[in-house]
Steps between C-alpha positions, in 0.01 A plus 500: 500500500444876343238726611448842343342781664434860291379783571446886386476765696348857381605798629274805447654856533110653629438252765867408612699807434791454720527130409495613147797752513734288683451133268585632166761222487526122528786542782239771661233268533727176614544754814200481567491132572827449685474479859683295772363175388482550112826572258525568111858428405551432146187418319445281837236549788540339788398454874706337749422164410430474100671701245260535130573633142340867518414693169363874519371688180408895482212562292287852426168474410409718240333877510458407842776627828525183599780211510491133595757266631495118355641281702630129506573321783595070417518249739773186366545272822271198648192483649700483887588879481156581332423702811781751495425637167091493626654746784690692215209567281288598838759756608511640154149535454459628875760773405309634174169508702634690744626759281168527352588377143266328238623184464361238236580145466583361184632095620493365799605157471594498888095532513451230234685240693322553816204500304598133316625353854133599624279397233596164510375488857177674409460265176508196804318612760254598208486188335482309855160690565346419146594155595386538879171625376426238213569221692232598770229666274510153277521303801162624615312668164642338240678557160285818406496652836629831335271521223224430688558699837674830298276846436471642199818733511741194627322348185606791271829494665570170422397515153655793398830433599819468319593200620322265340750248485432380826267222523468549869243763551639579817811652325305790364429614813648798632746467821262678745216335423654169614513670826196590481367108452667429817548833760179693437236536737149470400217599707233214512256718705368871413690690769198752543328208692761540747387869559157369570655233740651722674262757579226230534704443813534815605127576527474144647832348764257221584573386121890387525681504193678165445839438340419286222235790374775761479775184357254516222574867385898489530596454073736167459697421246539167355825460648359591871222264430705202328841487607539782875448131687789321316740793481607733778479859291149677439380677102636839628839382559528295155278833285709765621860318356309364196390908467879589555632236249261615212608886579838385471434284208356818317785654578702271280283452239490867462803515521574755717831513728516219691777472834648232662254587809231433257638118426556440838125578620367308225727227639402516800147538413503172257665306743219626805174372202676220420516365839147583543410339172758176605295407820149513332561344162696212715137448706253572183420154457379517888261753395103376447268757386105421495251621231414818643835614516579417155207732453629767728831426317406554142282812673858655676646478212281740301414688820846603500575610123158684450318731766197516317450129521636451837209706616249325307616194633506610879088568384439224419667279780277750756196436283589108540594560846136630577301241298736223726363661816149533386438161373743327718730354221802330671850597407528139417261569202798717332494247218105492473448864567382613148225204460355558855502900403296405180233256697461798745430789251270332362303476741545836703547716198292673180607397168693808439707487820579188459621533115701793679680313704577206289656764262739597780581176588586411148682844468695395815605191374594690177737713714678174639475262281453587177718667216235773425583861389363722843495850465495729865143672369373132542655431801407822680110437367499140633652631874187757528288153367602292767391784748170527386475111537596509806221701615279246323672224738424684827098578335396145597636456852314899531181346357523183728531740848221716396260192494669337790427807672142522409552755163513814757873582666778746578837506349670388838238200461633391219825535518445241798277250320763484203778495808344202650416347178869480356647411835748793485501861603468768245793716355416892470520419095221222568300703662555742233414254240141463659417854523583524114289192414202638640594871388507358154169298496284759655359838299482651831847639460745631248707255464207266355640276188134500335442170478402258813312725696470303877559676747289773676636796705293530830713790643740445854700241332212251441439337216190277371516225187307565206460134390392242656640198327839325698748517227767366758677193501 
């Protein structure tokens, strides 16, 4: 085999003056680079192990007091001695650094060969994940699974790129965004609730926080959730080598130098995913996922490749999460959720509240579902939506303890009733939630919405109903 390495060196009279006076020859410089361990000795350089053909050129540049060096060194021997002449071109380069010089590469084929040997293990472990991933997203979503569970950008992505050749859409995908699919962690619940949790119990130690509460708030990724139980490694282990291969695969595609240090950590990093990847594809068969985590799977999946939606989503499973509690839907229902949601708003709800939320839930199932252009200015006007719906949820269990507690009451009073009445002790952000319904159906205070005006302001925390009709379940 024959590997070239070249390089030109500039040596500038203002910033290296004493360098400048003493290499005004080809022999001068070649000083410069013998040492104990490195000899020039008729157009040969050689360490104590490899001897290479060496060519050195002395150029001026022009209306300038500088001169450069070119230099050849070429490599003619097999692939078993390939790391003496790696050594060589390290002390050389070590040598001109030290001395301060610019140096600029013009071939570096000793580079290019490391950078073949490991791109062909990147180009497997690569192609092993695109596999890895189809097989289980097909498994459980079907054919379409990345048409219909992709945002807009992964959309745009897609569509716009050069390779459309590939009749695998999968193949258009970027390298770190297959990571992504599978080592991201996506937080299901809004981590401010945990505040509220937590100083909930610090006003209150009778009130224990249990385990499975705070489980809910830690972000999982789908290969925590899917695949931690069948394999002994955890997302972090598996997202920080996939992180190190695509830096390192940058690094080649860029094609910047590239060492035999890098090749061997993208060895060993291959080799450490593609055990990983081994022990779960051999067990994904084993794997049964039900209908609400194919939802929370096509969910994840956007989650992860679009903030904006993530946190739109994360509304929406609270806002679901509440209407659950307050009507006492089972978690069984998963499947039946959205016709049980209808038959309820119906009947709890004005016209225009309901139409509200029915737009959400259609603009939810948009998001996961659907191939629809979404633009953030939508998505961000649909979070503050479900909000305000939200608020409309907690109105009718407010309206129920004001006539279970005879239309007259305190704040503490209700929080009680509504306590009692969902079986389940209030979160700071409940509590919260009722203050703001009433705020925002009463013109006794600022933050009145102008519309339903039902509750009166009796001063000391009490409150009194305006209406008398039970508008409660």
């Amino acid at each position: 085999m024959e590997l070239v390495n070249e390089y030109l060196i500039v040596i500038d009279k203002i910033t290296s003056p004493p360098l400048y006076k003493v290499c005004t020859t080809e022999e001068s410089f070649n000083k410069l680079l013998v040492n104990e361990d490195l000899s020039i000795v008729n157009s040969k350089i050689s360490n104590k192990s490899i001897s290479c053909k060496y060519i050195i050129k002395l150029g001026h540049v022009k209306d300038k007091e500088q001169r450069f060096f070119y230099i050849s060194i070429t490599y003619s021997d097999n692939d078993n001695k390939l790391i003496y002449f790696d050594s060589l071109i390290s002390n050389i380069k070590h040598i001109l650094f030290s001395d301060g010089l610019s140096v600029e590469t013009l071939r570096d084929d000793l580079s290019f060969y490391y950078s073949q040997l490991a791109y062909s293990k990147i180009h497997k472990i690569e192609n092993f994940m695109r596999k890895f991933i189809t097989y289980f997203m097909i498994k459980n979503l079907g054919k379409n699974w990345l048409d219909e569970s992709s945002p807009r950008q992964i959309k745009e992505a897609l569509d716009k790129s050069k390779r459309k050749d590939y009749m695998d859409r999968l193949q258009q995908l970027d390298f770190i965004h297959l990571g992504d699919l599978l080592f991201k962690s996506f937080q299901e619940q809004d981590i401010s609730k945990l505040s509220n949790l937590i100083t909930r119990y610090k006003n209150d130690k009778k009130n224990d926080i249990s385990l499975d509460s705070l489980i809910e708030f830690i972000p999982k990724s789908n290969w925590d959730k899917f695949f931690k139980d069948t394999v002994e490694c955890d997302d972090k282990f598996l997202q920080e080598r996939w992180k190190e291969l695509y830096d390192l695969r940058n690094k080649i595609a860029h094609t910047s130098s590239f060492s035999k240090d890098d090749f061997v950590k993208i060895d060993k990093l291959t080799q450490e995913v593609e055990e990983k990847l081994n022990q779960a594809f051999e067990n994904i068969d084993n794997i049964e996922i039900n209908d609400e985590d194919k939802e929370q799977l096509s969910e994840s999946i956007i989650a992860n490749l679009n903030e904006d939606i993530g946190s739109f989503l994360r509304e929406w499973n609270e806002y679901e999460k509440t209407i659950r509690t307050i009507y006492q839907i089972e978690d069984s229902e998963k499947s039946r959720f959205f016709s049980v949601l209808n038959n309820i708003l119906k009947k709890d709800f004005d016209e225009s509240t309901f139409n509200e939320i029915k737009l959400l839930q259609q603009y939810r199932n948009n998001l996961v579902h659907n191939t629809e252009d979404i633009k953030q200015e939508s998505i961000l006007k649909n979070i503050e939506k479900i909000r305000k719906v939200l608020y409309s949820t907690w109105k009718i269990q407010v309206l129920k303890a004001f006539h279970e507690l005879g239309g007259e009451t305190e704040l503490k009073d209700i929080y009680q009733n509504i306590k009692n009445n969902l079986g389940k002790d209030l979160t700071l952000s409940d509590e919260s939630a009722i203050r703001k319904t009433i705020y925002f159906h009463s013109s006794d205070v600022e933050l009145f919405q102008g519309k339903e005006d039902l509750f009166e302001k009796l001063g000391n925390g009490k409150w009194k109903i305006r209406i008398t009709k039970n508008p409660a379940p």
